[in-house]
Residue frames as qw, qx, qy, qz and C-alpha x, y, z in Angstrom:
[[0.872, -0.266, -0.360, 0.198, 48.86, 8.14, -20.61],
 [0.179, -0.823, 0.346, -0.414, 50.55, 9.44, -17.96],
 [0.044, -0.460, 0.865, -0.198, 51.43, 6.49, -15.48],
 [0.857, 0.028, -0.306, -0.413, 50.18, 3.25, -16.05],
 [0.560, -0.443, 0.645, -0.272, 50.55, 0.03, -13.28],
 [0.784, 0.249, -0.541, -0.176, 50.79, -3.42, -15.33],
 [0.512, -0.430, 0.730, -0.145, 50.83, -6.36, -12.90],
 [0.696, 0.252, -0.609, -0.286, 51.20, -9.79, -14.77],
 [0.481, -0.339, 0.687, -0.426, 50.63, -12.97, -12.53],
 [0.890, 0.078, -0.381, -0.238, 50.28, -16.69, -12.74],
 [0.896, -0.389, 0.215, 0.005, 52.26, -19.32, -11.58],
 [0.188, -0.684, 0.643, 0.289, 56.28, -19.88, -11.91],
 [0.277, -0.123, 0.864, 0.402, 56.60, -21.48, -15.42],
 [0.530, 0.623, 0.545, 0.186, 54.53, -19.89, -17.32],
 [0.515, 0.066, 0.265, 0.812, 56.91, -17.04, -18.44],
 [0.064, -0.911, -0.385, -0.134, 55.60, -14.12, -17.06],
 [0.226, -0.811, 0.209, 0.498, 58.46, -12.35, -15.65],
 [0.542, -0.033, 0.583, 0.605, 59.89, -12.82, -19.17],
 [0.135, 0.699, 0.561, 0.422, 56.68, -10.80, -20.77],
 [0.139, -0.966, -0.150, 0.161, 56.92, -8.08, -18.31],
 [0.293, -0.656, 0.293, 0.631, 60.62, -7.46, -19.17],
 [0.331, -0.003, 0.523, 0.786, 59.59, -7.47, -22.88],
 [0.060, -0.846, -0.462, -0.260, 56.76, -5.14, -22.31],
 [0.487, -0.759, -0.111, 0.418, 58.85, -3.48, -20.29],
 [0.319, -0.258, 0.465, 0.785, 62.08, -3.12, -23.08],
 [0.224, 0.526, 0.687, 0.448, 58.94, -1.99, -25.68],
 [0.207, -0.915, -0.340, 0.064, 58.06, 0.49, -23.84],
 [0.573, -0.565, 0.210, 0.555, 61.35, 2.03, -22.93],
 [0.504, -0.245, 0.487, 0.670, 63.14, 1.36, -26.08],
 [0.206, 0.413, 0.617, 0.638, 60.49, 2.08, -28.96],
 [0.007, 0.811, 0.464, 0.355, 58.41, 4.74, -27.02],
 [0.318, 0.242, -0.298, 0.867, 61.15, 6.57, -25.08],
 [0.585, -0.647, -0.196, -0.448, 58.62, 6.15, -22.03],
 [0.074, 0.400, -0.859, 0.310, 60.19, 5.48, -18.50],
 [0.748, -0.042, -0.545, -0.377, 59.89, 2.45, -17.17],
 [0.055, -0.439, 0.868, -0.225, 60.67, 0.30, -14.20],
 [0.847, 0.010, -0.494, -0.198, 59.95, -3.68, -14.23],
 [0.497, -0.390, 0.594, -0.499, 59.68, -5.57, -10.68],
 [0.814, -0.069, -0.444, -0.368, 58.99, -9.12, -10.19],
 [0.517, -0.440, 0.502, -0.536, 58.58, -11.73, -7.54],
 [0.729, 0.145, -0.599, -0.297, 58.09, -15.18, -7.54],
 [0.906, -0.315, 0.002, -0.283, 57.69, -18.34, -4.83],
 [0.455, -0.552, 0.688, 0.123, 60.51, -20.26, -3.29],
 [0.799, 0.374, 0.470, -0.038, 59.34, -22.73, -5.94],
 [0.143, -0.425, 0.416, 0.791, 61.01, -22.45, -9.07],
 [0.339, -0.022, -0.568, -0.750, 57.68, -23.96, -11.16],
 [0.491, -0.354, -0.784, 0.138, 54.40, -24.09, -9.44],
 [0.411, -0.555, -0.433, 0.580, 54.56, -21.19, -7.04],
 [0.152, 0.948, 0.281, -0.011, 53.05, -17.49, -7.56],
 [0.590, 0.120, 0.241, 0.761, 54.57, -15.34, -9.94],
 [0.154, 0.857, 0.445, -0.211, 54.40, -11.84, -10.72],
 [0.521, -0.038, 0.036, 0.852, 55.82, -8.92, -12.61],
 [0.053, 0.877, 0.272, -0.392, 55.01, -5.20, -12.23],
 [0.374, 0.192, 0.193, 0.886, 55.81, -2.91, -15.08],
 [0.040, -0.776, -0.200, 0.597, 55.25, 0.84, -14.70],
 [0.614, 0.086, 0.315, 0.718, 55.34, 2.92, -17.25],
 [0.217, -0.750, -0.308, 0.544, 55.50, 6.52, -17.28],
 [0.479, 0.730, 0.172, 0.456, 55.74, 9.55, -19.10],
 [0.119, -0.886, 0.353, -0.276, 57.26, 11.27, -16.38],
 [0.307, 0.575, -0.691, 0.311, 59.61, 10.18, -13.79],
 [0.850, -0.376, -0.347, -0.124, 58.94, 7.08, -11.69],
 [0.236, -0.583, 0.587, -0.511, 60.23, 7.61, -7.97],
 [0.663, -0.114, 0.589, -0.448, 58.36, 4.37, -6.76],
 [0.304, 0.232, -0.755, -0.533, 59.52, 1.27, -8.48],
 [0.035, -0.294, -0.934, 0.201, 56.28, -0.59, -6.33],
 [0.294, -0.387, -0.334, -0.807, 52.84, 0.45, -7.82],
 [0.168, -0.059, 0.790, -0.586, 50.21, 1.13, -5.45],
 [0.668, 0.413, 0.442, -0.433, 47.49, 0.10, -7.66],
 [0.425, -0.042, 0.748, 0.508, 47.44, -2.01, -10.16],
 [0.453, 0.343, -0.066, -0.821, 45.34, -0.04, -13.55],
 [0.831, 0.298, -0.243, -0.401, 45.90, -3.60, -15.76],
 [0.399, -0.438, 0.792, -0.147, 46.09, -6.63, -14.60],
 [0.629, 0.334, -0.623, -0.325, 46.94, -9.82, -16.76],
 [0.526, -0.400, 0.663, -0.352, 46.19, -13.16, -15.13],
 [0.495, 0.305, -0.782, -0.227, 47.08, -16.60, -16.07],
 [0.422, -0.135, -0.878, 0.182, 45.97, -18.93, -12.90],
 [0.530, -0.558, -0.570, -0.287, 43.32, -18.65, -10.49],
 [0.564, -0.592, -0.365, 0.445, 45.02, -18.33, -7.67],
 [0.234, 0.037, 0.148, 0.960, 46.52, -14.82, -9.32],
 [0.325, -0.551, -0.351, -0.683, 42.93, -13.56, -10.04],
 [0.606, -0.635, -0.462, 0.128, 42.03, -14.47, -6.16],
 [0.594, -0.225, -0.204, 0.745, 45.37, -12.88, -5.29],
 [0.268, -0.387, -0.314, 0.825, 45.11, -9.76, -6.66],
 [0.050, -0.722, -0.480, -0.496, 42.14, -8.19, -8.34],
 [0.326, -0.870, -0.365, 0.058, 41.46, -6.76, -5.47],
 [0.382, -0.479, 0.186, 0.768, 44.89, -4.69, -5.69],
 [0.236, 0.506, 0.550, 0.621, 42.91, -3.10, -9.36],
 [0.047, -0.149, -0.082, 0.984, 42.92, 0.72, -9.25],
 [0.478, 0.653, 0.443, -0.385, 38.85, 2.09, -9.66],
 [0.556, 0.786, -0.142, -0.229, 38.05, 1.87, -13.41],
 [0.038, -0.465, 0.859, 0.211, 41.20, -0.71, -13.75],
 [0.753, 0.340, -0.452, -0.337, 41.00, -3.64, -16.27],
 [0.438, -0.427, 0.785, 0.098, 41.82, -7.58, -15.92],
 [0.648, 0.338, -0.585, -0.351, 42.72, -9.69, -18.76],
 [0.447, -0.506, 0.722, -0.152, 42.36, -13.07, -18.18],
 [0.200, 0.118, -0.891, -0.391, 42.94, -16.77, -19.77],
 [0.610, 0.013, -0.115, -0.784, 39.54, -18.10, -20.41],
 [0.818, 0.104, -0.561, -0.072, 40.49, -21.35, -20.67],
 [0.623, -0.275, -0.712, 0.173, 40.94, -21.74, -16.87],
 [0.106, 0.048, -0.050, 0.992, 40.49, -18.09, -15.18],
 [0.160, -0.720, -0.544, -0.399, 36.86, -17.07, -13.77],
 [0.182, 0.140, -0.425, 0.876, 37.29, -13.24, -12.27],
 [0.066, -0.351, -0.731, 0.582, 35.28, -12.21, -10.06],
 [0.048, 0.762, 0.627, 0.157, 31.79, -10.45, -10.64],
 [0.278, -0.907, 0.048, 0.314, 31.95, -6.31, -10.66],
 [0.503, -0.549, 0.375, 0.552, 35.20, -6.19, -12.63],
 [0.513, 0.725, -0.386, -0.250, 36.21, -4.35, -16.28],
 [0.613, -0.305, 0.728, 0.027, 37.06, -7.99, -16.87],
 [0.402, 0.637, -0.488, -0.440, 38.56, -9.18, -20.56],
 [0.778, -0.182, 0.598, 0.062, 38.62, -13.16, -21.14],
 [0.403, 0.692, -0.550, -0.236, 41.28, -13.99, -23.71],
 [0.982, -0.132, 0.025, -0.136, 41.86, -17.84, -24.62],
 [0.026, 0.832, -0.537, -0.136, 45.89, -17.68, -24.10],
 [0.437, -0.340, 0.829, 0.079, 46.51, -21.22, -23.10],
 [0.744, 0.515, 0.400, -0.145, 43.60, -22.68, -26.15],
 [0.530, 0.837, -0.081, -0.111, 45.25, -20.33, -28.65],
 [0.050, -0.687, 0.720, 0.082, 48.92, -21.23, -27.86],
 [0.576, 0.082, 0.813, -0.032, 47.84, -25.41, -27.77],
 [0.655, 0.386, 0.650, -0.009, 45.41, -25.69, -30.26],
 [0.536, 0.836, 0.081, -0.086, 46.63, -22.81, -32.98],
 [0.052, 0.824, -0.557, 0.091, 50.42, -22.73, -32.24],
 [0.907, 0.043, -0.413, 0.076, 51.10, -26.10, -31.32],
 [0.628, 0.063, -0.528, 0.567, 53.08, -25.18, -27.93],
 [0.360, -0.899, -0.250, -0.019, 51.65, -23.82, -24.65],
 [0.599, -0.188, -0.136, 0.766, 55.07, -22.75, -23.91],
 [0.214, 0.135, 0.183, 0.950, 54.44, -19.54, -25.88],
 [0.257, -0.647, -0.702, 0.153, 51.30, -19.14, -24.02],
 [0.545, -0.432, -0.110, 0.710, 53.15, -16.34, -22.34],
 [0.224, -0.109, 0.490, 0.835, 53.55, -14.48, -25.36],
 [0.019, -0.507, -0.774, -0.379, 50.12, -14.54, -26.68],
 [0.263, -0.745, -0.341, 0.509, 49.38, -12.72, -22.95],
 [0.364, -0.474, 0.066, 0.799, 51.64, -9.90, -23.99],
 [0.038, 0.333, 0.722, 0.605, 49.79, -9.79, -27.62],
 [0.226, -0.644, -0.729, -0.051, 47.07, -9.42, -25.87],
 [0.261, -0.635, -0.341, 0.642, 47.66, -6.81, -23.89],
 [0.259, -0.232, 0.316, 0.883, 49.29, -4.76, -26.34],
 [0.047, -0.260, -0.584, -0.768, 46.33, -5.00, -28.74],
 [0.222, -0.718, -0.577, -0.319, 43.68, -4.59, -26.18],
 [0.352, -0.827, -0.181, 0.400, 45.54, -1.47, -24.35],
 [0.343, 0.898, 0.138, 0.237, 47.57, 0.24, -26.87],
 [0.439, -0.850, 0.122, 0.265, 49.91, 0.21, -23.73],
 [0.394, -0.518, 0.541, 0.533, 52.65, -0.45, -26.73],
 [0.738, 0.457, -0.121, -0.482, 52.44, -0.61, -30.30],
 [0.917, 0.376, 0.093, -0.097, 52.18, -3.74, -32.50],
 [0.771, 0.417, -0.290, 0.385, 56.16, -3.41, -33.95],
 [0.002, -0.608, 0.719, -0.337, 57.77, -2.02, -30.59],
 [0.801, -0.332, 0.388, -0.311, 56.28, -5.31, -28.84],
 [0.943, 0.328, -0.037, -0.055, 57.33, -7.38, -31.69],
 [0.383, 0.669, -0.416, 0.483, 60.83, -6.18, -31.92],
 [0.441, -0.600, 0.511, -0.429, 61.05, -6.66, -28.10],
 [0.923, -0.056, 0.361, -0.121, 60.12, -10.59, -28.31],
 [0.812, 0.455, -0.236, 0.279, 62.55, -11.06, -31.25],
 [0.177, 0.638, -0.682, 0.312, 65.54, -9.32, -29.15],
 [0.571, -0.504, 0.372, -0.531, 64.50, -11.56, -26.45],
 [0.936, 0.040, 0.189, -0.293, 63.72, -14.92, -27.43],
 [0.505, -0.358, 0.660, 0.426, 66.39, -17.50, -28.82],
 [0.137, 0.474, -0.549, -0.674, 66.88, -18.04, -32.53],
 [0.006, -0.094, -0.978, -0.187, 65.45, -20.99, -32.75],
 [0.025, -0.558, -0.735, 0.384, 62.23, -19.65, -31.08],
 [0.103, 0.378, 0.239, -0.888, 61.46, -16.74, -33.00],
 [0.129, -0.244, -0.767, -0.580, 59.29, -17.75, -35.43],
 [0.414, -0.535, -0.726, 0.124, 56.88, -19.63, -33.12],
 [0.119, -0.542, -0.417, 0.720, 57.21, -16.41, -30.50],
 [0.053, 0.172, -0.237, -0.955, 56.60, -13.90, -33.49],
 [0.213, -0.303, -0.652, -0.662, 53.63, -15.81, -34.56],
 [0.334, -0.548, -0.670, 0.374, 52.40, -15.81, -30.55],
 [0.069, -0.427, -0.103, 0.896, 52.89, -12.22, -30.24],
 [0.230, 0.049, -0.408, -0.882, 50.60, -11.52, -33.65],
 [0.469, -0.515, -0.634, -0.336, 47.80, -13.90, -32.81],
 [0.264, -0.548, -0.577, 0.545, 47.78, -12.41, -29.46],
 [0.036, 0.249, -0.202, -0.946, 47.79, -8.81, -30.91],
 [0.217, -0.083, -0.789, -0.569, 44.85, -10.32, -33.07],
 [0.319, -0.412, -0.842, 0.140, 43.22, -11.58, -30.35],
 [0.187, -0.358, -0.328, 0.854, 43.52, -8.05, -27.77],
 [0.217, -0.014, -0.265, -0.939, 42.29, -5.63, -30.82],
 [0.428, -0.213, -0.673, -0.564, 39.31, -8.08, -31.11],
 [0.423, -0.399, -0.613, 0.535, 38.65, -7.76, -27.37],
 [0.030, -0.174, -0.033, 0.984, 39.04, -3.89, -27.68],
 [0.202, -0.175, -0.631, -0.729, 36.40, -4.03, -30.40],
 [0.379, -0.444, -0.752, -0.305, 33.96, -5.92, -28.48],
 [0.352, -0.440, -0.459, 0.687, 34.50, -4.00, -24.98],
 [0.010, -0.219, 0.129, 0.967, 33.70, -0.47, -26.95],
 [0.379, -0.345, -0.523, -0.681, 30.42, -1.77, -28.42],
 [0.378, -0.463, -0.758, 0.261, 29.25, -2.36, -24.74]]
């Protein structure tokens, strides 16, 4: 890896700029990679189009605004409309299955984030989390205990159970994505 683009996107309130700054602090802190972590979001404060960009580099990152995105995570429809088409040639999108259909033509990953947070975790909140599982296990872009460690520094006490077990069935979920993408 040299420089990798990570755009995460959905809709305000579903705790995506929270996953990019703990994919971001995984990256950074456990693989002494640089990093820099952007996000945006709608006048809305829940409802309205979210995003966060993490970079992450093995060299130095002049530009903290990627111009292509290599992996893009999407959580809402209107994010997959928005910006696939900003996916670098030979870039990836993950997206929730459970309401997410990407366009046709695309290294496209469907991962059930919102199913697996509801119906195995009891709380879509941690939805979020699962994403970031995901990624990790179906890009490698961090490993398994710096992601983990990132969601524990993050998350309140009360929440880290629940987030630790989001972050391992999402990890669970990503590898078993990887798996099936390599036998194509």
């Amino acid at each position: 890896m040299s420089v990798v683009n990570v755009r995460l996107a959905g809709t305000g309130g579903q705790g995506l700029i929270l996953a990019g700054l703990i994919l971001a602090e995984a990256a950074a802190r456990s693989h002494g990679k640089n990093v820099v972590q952007t996000n945006s979001y709608g006048p809305e404060a829940r409802g309205g189009a979210s995003k966060s960009d993490v970079i992450i580099s093995d060299e130095v990152i002049y530009n903290p605004k990627p111009e292509t995105i290599d992996v893009l995570l999407v959580l809402s429809q209107a994010a997959c409309d928005k910006y696939c088409g900003e996916l670098s040639p030979g870039g990836a999108v993950v997206f929730d299955s459970s309401g997410v259909v990407p366009p046709p033509g695309l290294k496209a990953m469907g991962a059930d984030v919102t199913g697996i947070a509801v119906r195995e975790l009891s709380n879509e909140i941690v939805a979020n989390v699962v994403a970031l599982g995901v990624l990790a296990g179906a890009f490698g872009l961090v490993s398994a205990e710096a992601v983990e460690s990132a969601v524990l520094a993050r998350v309140p006490a009360k929440a880290k159970d629940l987030n630790l077990k989001a972050v391992r069935r999402g990890i669970e979920e990503g590898r078993r994505i990887r798996s099936e993408m390599e036998k194509k």
